[in-house]
C-alpha positions in Angstrom: 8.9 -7.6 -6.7 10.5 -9.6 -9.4 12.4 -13.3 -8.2 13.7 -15.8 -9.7 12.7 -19.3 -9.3 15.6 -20.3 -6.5 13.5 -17.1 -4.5 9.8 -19.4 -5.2 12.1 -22.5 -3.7 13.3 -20.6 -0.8 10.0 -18.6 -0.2 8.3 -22.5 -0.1 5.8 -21.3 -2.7 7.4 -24.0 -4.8 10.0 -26.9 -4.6 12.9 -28.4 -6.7 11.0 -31.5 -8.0 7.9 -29.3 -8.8 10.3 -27.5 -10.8 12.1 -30.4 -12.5 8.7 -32.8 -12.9 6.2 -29.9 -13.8 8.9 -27.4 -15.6 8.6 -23.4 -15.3 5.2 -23.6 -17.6 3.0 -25.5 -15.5 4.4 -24.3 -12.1 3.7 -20.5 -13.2 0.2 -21.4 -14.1 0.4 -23.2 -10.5 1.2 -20.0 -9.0 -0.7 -17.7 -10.8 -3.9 -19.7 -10.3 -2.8 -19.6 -6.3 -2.4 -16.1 -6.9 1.2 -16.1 -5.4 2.5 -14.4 -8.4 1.1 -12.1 -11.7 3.5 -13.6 -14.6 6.9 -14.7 -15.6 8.8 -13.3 -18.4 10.6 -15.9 -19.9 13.1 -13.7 -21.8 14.6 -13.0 -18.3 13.6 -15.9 -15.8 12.1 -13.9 -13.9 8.3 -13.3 -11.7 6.5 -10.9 -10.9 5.1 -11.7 -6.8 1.3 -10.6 -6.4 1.1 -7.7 -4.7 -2.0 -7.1 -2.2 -5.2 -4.6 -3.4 -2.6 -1.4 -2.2 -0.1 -2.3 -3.8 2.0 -3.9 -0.9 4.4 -7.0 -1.2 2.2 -10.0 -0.6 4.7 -10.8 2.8 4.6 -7.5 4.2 2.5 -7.3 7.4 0.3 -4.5 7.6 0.4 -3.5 10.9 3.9 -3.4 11.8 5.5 -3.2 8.3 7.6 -5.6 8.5 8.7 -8.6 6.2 6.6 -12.0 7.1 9.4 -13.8 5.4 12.6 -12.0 6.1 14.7 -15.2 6.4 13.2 -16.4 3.5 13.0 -13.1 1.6 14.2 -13.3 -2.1 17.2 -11.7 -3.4 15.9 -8.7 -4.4 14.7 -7.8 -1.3 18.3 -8.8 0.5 20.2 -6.7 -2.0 18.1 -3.5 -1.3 19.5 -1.0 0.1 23.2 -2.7 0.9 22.5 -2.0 4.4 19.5 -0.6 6.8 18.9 0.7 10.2 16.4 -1.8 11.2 16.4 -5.6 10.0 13.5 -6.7 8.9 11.5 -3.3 7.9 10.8 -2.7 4.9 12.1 0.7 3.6 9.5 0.9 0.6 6.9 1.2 3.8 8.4 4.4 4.6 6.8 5.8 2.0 3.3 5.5 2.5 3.8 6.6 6.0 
């Protein structure tokens, strides 16, 4: 899943000051070390959110399949698809079912 840093703010993995003290260098070598995300591409502002050994979202519980962060979830995730039968599932999941 690729976010952009207002996504890191609102998913708590970083914060505004972080941001504005550390800059975008240091808090992606932050986050990469805590192995929250893979890279950023700087060409496009955006990350690239680890994913878990099978290739899941890092938030996606594995037992129910649902998003851990829905409230939080980045923008990405609320623009895809438009609209869905049940809030909070993810329908990439429906896949490997």
């Amino acid at each position: 899943v690729e976010v952009k840093i207002e996504d890191l703010i609102r998913l708590d993995l970083t914060d505004k000051d972080e941001v504005e003290n550390l800059g975008i260098k240091r808090v992606t070598k932050k986050l990469i070390k805590e192995k929250k995300i893979i890279y950023f591409r700087e060409a496009t502002g955006l990350f690239m959110l680890m994913q878990k050994a099978n290739k899941d979202c890092i938030f996606l519980d594995l037992k129910s399949r649902k998003c851990t962060v829905y409230s939080k979830r980045p923008d990405v995730c609320r623009n895809f698809p438009d609209k869905g039968p049940r809030p909070g599932f993810c329908p990439q999941a429906l896949k490997k079912i």
